[in-house]
C-alpha positions in Angstrom: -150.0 92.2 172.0 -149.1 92.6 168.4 -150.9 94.7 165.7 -152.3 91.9 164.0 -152.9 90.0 167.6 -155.4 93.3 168.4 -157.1 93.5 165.1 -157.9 89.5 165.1 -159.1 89.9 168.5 -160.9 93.1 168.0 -163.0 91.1 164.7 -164.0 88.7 166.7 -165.3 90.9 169.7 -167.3 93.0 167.1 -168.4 89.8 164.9 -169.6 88.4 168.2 -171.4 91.5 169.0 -172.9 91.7 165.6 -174.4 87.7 165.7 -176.3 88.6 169.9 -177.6 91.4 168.0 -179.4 89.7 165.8 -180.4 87.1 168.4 -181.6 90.1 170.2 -183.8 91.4 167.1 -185.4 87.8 166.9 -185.7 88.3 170.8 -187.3 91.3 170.3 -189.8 90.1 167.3 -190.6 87.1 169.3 -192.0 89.3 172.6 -192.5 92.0 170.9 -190.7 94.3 172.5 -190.2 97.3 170.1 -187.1 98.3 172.2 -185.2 95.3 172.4 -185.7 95.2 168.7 -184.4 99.1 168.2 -181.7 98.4 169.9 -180.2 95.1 168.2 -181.0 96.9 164.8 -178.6 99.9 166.2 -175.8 97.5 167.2 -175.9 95.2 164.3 -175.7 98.6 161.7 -172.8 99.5 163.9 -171.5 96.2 164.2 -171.3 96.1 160.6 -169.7 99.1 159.9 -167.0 98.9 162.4 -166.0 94.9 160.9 -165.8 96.2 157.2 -163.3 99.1 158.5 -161.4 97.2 160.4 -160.9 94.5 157.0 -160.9 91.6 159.9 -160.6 88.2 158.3 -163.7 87.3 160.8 -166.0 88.9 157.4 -164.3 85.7 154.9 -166.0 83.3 157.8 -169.1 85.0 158.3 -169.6 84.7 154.5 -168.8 80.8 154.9 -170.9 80.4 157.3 -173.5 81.9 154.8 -174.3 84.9 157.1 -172.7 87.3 154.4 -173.5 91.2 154.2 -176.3 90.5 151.6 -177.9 87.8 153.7 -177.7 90.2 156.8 -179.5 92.9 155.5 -181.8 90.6 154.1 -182.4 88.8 157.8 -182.7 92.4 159.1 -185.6 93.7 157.2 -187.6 90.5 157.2 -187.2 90.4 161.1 -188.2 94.2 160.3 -192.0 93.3 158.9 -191.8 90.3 161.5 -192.1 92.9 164.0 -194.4 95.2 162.7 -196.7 92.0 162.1 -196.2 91.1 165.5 -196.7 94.6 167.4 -199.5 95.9 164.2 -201.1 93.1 162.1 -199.6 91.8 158.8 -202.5 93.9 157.5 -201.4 97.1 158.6 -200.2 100.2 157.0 -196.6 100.2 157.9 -196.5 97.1 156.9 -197.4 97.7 153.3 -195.6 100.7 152.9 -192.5 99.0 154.2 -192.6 96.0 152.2 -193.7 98.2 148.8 -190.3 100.3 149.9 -187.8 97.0 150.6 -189.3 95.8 147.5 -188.4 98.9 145.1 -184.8 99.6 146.9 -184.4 95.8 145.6 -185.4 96.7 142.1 -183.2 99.7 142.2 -179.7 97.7 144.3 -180.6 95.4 141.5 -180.4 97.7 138.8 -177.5 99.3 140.1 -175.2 96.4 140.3 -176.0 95.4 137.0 -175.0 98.7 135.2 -171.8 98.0 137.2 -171.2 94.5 136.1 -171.8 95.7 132.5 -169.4 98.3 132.6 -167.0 96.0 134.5 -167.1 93.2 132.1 -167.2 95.3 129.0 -163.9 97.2 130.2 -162.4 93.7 131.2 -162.9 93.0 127.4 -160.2 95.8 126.4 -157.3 93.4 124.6 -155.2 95.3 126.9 -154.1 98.1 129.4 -151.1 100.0 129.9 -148.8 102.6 131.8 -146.9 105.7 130.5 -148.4 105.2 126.5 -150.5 108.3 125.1 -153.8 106.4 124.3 -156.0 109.2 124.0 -156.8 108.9 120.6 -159.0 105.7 121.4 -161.1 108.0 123.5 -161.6 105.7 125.9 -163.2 107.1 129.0 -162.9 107.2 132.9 -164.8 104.7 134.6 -167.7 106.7 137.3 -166.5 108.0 139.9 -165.0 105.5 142.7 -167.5 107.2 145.3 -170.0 105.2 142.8 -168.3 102.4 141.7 -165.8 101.4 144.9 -168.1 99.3 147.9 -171.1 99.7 146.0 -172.9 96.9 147.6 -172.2 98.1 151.3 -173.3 101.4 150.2 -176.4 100.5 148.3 -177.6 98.1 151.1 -177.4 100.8 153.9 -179.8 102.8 152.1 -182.3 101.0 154.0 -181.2 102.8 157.4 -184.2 105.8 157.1 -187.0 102.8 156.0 -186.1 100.9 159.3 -186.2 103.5 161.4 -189.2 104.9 159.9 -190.7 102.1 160.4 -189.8 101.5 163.8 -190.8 105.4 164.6 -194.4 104.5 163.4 -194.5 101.7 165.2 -193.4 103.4 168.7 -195.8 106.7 168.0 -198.5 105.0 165.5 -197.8 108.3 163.2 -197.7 107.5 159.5 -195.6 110.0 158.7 -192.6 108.7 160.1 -192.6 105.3 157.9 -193.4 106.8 154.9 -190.9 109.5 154.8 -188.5 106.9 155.4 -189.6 104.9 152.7 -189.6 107.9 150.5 -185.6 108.8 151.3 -184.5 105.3 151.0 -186.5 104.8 147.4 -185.4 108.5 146.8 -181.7 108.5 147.1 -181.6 104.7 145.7 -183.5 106.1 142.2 -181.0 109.2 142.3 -178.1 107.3 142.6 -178.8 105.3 139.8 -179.5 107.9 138.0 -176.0 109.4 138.5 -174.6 106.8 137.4 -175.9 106.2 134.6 -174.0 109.2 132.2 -170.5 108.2 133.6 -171.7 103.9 132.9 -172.9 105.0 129.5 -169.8 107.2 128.7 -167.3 103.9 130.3 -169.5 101.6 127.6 -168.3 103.8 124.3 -164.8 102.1 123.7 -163.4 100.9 120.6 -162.7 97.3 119.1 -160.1 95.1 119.7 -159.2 96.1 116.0 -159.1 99.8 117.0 -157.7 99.7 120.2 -154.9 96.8 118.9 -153.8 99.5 115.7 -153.6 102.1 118.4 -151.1 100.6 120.1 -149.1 99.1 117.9 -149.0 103.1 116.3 -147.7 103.8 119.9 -145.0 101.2 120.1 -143.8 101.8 116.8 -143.0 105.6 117.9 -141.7 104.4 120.7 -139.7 101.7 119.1 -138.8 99.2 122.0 -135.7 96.9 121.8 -135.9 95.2 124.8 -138.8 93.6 127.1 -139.2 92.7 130.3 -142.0 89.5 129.8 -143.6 88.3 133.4 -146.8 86.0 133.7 -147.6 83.6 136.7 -150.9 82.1 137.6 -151.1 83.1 141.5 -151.0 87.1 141.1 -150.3 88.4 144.5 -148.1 91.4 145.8 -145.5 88.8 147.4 -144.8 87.2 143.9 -144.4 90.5 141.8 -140.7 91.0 143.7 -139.6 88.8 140.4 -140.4 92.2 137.9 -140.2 94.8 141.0 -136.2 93.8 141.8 -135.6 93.9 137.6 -137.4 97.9 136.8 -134.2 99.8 137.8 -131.7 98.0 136.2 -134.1 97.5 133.6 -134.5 101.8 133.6 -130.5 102.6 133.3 -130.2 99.9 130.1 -129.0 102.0 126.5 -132.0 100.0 124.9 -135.4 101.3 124.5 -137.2 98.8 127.2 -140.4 98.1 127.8 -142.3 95.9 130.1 -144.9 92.8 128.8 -147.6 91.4 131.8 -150.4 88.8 131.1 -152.5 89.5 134.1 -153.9 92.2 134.6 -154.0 91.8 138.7 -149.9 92.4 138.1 -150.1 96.0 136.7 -151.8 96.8 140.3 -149.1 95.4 142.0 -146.1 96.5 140.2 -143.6 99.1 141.2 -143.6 103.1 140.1 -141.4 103.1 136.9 -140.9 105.7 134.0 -140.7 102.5 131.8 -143.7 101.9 129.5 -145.9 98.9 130.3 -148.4 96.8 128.3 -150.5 94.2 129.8 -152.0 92.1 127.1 -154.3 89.2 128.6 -155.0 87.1 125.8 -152.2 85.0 123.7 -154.1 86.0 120.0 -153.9 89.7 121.0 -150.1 89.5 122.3 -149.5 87.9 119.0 -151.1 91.3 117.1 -148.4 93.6 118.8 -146.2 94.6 116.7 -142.8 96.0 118.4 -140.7 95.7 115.1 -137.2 96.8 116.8 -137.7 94.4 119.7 -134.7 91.7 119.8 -134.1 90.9 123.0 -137.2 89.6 126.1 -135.9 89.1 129.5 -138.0 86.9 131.5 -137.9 86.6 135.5 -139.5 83.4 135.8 -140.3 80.1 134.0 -144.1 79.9 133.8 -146.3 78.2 131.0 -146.9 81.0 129.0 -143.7 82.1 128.8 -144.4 80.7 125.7 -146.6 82.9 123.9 -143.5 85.3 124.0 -140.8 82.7 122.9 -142.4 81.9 119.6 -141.1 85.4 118.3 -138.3 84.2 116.3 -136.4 87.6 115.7 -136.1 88.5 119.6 -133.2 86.8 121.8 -134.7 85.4 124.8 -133.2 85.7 127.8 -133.6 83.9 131.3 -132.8 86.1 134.2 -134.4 85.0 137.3 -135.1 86.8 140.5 -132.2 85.9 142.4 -129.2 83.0 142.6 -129.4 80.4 144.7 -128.7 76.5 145.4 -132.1 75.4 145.4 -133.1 73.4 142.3 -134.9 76.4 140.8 -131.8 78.2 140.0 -131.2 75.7 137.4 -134.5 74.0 136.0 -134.1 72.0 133.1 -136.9 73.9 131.3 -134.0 76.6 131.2 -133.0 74.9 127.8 -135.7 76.8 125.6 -134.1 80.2 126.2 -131.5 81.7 123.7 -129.2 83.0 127.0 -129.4 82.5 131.2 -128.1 85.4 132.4 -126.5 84.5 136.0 -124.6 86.7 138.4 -121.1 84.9 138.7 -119.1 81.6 138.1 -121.4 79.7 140.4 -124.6 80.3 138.2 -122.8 78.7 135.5 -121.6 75.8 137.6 -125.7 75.0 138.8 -126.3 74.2 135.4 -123.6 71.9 135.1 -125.8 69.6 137.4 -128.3 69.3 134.3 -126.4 67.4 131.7 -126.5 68.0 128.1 -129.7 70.7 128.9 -127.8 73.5 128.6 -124.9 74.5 126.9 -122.0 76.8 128.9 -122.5 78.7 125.5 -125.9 79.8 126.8 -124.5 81.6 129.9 -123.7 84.7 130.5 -122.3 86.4 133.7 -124.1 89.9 134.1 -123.3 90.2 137.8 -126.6 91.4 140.2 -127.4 94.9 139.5 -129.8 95.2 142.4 -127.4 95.0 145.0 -124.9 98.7 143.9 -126.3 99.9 147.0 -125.3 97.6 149.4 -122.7 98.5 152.4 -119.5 96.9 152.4 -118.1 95.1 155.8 -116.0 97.1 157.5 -114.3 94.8 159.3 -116.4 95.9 163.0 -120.3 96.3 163.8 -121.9 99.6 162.1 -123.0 100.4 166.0 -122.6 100.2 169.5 -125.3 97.5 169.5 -123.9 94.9 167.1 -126.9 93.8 164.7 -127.9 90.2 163.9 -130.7 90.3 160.7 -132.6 86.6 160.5 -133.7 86.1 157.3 -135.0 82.7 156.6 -136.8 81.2 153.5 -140.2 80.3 152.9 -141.7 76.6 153.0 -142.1 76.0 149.8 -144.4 74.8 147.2 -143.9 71.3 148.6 -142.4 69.2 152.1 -140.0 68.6 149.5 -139.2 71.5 148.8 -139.2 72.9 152.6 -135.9 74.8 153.4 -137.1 77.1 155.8 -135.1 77.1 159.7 -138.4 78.7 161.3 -139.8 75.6 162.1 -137.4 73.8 163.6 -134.8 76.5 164.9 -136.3 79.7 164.5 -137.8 80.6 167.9 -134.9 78.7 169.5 -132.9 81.1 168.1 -134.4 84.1 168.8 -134.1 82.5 172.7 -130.9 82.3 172.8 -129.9 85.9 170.5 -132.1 87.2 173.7 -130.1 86.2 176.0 -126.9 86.4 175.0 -123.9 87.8 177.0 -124.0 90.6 174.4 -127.1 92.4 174.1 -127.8 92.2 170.4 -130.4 94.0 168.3 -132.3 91.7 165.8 -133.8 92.3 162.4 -136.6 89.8 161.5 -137.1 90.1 157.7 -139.2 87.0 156.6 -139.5 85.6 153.2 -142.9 87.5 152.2 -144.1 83.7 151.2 -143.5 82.4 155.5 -146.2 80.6 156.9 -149.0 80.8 153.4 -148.5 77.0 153.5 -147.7 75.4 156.5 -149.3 75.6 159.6 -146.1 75.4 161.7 -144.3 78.1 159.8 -146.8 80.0 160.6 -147.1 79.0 164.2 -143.3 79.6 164.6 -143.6 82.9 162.3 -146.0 84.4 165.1 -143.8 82.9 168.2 -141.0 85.0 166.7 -143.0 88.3 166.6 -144.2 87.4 170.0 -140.5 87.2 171.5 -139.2 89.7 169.9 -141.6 92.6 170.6 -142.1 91.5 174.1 -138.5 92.0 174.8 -138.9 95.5 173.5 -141.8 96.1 175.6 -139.7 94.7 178.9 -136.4 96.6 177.7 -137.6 100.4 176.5 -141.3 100.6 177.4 -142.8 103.9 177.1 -140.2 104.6 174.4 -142.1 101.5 172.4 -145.3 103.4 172.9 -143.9 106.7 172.0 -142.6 105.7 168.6 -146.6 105.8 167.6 -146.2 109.3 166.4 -143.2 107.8 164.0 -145.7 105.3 163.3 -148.1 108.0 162.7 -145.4 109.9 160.1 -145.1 106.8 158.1 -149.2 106.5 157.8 -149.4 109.8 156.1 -145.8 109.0 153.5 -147.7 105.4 153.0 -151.2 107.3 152.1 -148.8 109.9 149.6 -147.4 106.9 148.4 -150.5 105.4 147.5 -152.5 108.5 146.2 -149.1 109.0 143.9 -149.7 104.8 142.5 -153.4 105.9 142.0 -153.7 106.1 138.3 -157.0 107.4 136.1 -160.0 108.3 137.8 -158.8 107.9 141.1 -155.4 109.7 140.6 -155.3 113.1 142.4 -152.0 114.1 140.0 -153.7 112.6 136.6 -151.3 115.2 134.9 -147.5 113.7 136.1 -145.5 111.7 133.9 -144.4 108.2 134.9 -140.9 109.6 135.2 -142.2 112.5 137.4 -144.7 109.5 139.4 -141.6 107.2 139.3 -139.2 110.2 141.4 -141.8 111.1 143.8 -142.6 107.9 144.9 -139.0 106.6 145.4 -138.2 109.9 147.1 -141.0 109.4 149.8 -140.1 105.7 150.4 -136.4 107.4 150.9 -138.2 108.9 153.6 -139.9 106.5 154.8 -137.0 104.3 155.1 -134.9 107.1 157.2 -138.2 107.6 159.5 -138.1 103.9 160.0 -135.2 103.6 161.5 -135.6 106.5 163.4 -138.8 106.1 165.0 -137.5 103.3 167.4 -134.7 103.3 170.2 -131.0 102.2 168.6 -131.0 99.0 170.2 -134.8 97.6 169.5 -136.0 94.4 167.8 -137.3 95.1 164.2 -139.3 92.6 162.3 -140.3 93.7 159.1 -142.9 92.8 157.1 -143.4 95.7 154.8 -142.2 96.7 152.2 -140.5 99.4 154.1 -138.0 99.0 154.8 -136.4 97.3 151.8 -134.5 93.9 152.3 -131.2 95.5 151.1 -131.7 98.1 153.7 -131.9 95.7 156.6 -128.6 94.7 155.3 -126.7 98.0 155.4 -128.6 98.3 158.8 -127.0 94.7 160.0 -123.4 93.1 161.2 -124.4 89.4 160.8 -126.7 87.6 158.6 -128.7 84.1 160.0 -130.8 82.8 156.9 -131.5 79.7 155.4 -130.4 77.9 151.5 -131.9 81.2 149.8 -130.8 84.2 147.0 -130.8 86.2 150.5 -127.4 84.9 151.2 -125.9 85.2 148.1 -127.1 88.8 147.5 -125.5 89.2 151.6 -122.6 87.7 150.9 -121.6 91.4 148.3 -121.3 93.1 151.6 -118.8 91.1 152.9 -120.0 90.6 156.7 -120.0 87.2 158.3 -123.4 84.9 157.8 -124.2 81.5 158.7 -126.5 79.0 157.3 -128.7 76.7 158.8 -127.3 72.8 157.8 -131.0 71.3 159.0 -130.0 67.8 157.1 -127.3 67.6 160.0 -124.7 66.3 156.9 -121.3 66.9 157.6 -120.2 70.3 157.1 -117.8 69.6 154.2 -119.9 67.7 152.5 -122.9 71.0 153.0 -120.1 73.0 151.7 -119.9 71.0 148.6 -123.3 70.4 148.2 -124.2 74.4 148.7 -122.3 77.1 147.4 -123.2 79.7 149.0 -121.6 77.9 152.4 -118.5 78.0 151.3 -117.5 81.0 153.8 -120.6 80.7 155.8 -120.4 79.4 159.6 -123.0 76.2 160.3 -125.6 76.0 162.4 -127.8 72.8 162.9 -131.3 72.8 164.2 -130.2 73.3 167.8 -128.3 76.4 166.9 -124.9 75.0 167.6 -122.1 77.1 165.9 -124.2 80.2 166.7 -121.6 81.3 168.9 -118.6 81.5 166.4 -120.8 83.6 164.5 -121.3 85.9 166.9 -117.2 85.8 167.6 -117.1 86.3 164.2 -119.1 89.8 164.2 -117.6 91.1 167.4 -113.8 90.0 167.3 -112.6 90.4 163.9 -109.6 88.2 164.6 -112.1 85.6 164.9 -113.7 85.4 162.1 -111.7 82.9 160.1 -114.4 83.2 157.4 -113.5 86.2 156.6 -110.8 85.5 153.8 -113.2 83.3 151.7 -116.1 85.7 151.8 -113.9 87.9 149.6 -113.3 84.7 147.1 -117.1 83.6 147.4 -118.4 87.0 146.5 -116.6 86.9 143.4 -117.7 83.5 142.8 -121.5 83.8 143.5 -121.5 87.5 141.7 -118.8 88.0 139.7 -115.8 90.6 139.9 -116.2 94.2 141.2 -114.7 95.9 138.1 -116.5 96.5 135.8 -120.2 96.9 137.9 -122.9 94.4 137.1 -125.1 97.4 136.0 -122.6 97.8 133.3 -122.3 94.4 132.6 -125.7 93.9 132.3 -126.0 96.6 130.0 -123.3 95.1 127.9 -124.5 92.3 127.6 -128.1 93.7 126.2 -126.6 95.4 123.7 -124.3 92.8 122.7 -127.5 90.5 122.4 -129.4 93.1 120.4 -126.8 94.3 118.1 -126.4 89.5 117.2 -130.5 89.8 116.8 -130.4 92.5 114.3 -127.9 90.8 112.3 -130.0 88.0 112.0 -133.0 89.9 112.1 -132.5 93.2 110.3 -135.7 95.3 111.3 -138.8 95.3 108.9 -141.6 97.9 110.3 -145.1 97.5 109.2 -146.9 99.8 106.5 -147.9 102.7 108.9 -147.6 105.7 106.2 -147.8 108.3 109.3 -144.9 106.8 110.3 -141.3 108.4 109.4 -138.4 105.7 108.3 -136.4 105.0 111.3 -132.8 104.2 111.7 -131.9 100.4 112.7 -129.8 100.9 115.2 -130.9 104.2 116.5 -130.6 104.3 120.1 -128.0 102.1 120.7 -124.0 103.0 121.4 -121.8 101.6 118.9 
């Protein structure tokens, strides 16, 4: 059973223990039974502990259902006085004292959250945040300690563990003692609590005004003098959508030009890569307007998104569509293209795209920069990397829309994975799904988990107790993933609050070096892999691979740089000249059609290199799709930033703001002539 499989499973057995033990407390109120009642209390605390630690999606549908954590504890500790009404009299003495203690840990969980939601929504208020800029002079202080701040609800609620069993202790021995101590811990420690918090809320509250904190900054970035941004906004902020910056920040590090990076939502900055370039994140258009980079010509921009636009109304910068990654699908060349100065694409078939949109964009506009991001990648040797021969499936999401659905997983994937299975060849296969699979559609989904299912009960059948012993690799990863995320902590919760970004940036790419090696390592040679992680990296499943299966999709063009064999699924079953024409990237790719027919020359293709009559026009595609080999895209790319900075200054020679701290600055300092 899968990973996920065992956690699901596991939520439900636990959220189905929780709910009998609170029938079991009602039980125990309604024949009050003080034991019954003791019991369920137990198992529900516990119940409750081990479903928030376990992060099971069984907690979202508990809180639909309106039997959230707050309503729980609530439930709990009326059933609580129920009992002692039931067992005492309503009159009684533990009773009183446990309805005056409920009532004051109320006051006090009250209190406490609101401090919290002040500080929260004050800090929110900051026109911005940012990454490797020396802000210190705002004074701007840490927020309380995360111990204080992180879970607070959770935490606060529990307190109400020594009033219960107080309570319940009185009632079994009819001692006073017992509920009032308890009462006097739970009020005690709630009051104290509060009261710690309060110097690090009130210290969190002293921040300066926009005005302040706005001439800060623009002091910083006038030091600093940027020339070239990296601009990213879009309205769904998730981990699986901030690949669009992630795939740009080393290309973006080696440029000659000063760069630095421009986000609107804050949620982004959580969720972007370790990078020794500076970042802003400025939430509000009137602010962004009121930052003043005076040497900035040129913005890069990964995606078209609606406020794109608060960045494009700076006439003296060059504005420059990028993208994150070629491809045939319409998105490679949108209309909306037209507003930029540039589109940057990475060969001859980027320009052609936008030859489909007619008098949109001009061939003036285009520039072939090559794809930076792909230096790394391992070129075809003309036989399989190992002994096992390698087959990486790769296929696309489903899209926004039906319309828009070009994923294979539905219709071909798990036939697929049948028949790689059981081929004459045994075959080792990489599944490296679009990070997007199975968010929309049911049946992606459905097919997404069929695919898992296969492939890791094949390891299980094939190498057994060496599956189960790769849990100490899996074990080694754990602790580089828990380095790797105390190294991305950043301000109160940083354990190295002194490292630079560039010192930050180096240790965290070294460990997911490590990571990556440790990965590969920790199963047999000639298992199944499917990877969902970020670890390993796309490009390293590629250097790792002999044959690529994947659907209309900037995975195949970045594959076809290494120069192995590939096919592509033709799911519209049109004739496979007319595919060719229609998508560029099959021009040396071998066809399959829903019921993987073709699959086989592939595979001929991979093992018996006089077989693969592909192989001559993967050499012409790749130049095609991503330009020439000489020079390298990196220094293309670079080339054509400075070319485009050195045409902005000359229409826009640099005029910097009255700052009188500030020394005169050279215009074209920083750049090669």
């Amino acid at each position: 059973m899968g990973k996920e499989k065992r956690r699901v499973a596991l939520g439900i057995l636990i959220s189905s223990a929780l709910v009998l033990s609170f029938v079991g407390m009602l039980a125990g109120v309604v024949v009050a039974s003080l034991h019954v009642f003791a019991v369920s209390a137990a198992v529900s605390y516990l119940s409750d502990l081990l479903l928030h630690n376990t992060e099971s999606s069984t907690l979202d549908r508990l809180r639909d259902s309106r039997f959230g954590l707050t309503i729980r504890f609530l439930i709990r500790q009326f059933l609580l006085l129920a009992l002692c009404g039931s067992i005492a009299d309503l009159d009684s003495f533990v009773v009183r004292i446990a309805s005056v203690g409920l009532l004051l840990l109320f006051v006090l969980q009250l209190a406490y959250g609101a401090v919290l939601k002040q500080v929260r929504s004050k800090r929110a208020a900051l026109p911005f945040t940012t990454r490797a800029l020396d802000l210190d002079a705002l004074g701007i202080r840490r927020m309380p300690h995360p111990f204080l701040t992180n879970k607070h609800v959770r935490k606060t609620l529990h307190l109400d563990i020594p009033l219960v069993a107080g309570a319940l202790g009185t009632i079994a021995t009819d001692d006073w003692k017992y509920v009032t101590f308890g009462a006097i811990i739970t009020v005690s420690v709630a009051y104290v609590a509060l009261l710690v918090l309060l110097p690090g809320a009130w210290d969190a509250l002293s921040l300066p005004t926009t005005d302040e904190a706005l001439d800060e900054l623009n002091r910083q970035l006038v030091d600093y003098r940027p020339q070239v941004a990296l601009y990213f906004t879009f309205a769904a902020v998730s981990r699986d959508f901030m690949y669009q910056v992630n795939m740009w920040l080393e290309a973006l590090e080696s440029l000659d030009l000063r760069p630095i990076i421009v986000l609107r939502e804050r949620a982004t900055l959580r969720y972007l890569d370790a990078t020794s370039v500076p970042v802003i994140c400025v939430p509000k258009a009137d602010n962004l307007a009121r930052v003043e980079m005076p040497e900035l010509r040129v913005a890069l921009y990964p995606g078209n998104a609606g406020k794109n636009v608060h960045m494009l109304q700076r006439a003296e910068v060059k504005h420059v569509f990028i993208g994150h990654g070629d491809s045939d699908k319409l998105a490679s060349s949108n209309r909306v293209s037209k507003v930029f100065d540039e589109i940057w694409v990475a060969g001859r078939a980027g320009r052609d795209r936008y030859e489909r949109i007619k008098h949109a964009v001009s061939s003036n506009q285009i520039v072939e920069v090559g794809r930076p991001q792909l230096m790394p990648l391992h070129h075809w040797t003309g036989s399989v990397i190992n002994e096992v021969p390698t087959v990486i499936y790769a296929p696309t999401w489903e899209g926004w829309t039906d319309d828009a659905c070009y994923t294979s997983v539905i219709p071909a994937g798990e036939k697929l994975i049948r028949t790689l299975l059981v081929h004459d060849r045994q075959i080792r296969i990489i599944y490296k799904p679009h990070p997007l699979l199975g968010t929309r559609s049911p049946a992606a989904a459905a097919a997404h988990r069929a695919i898992i299912a296969l492939l890791q009960q094949d390891n299980t059948q094939r190498f057994g107790r060496k599956i189960t012993d790769s849990k100490s690799a899996a074990r080694k990863l754990a602790r580089i993933d828990k380095r790797i995320a105390e190294l991305s902590e950043r301000g109160v919760r940083s354990s190295f609050p002194d490292l630079t970004e560039e010192e930050r940036t180096a240790r965290i790419r070294r460990h997911r070096n490590q990571a990556g090696a440790l990965y590969w390592a920790s199963l047999p040679e000639e298992a199944h892999h499917v990877v969902t992680e970020r670890i390993p990296t796309l490009y390293d499943c590629f250097n790792h691979s002999d044959l690529l299966i994947g659907d209309m999709s900037s995975v195949v063009s970045d594959f076809v740089a290494t120069r192995k064999p590939y096919a592509i699924f033709n799911l519209d079953g049109l004739p496979d000249q007319e595919f060719r024409n229609e998508q560029r990237t099959a021009y040396a790719s071998y066809l399959l059609d829903a019921d993987c027919n073709g699959l086989g020359e592939a595979i001929d293709a991979m093992l018996v290199p006089e077989r693969d009559v592909m192989a001559p026009y993967r050499g012409q595609l790749k130049e095609y799709l991503l330009g020439a080999d000489y020079p390298p895209s990196t220094v293309r790319f670079n080339n054509a930033a400075n070319d485009l900075y050195r045409r902005g200054l000359a229409d826009f020679p640099i005029e910097y703001p009255e700052h009188p701290e500030h020394p005169e600055q050279s215009q074209t300092s920083g750049l090669p002539v």
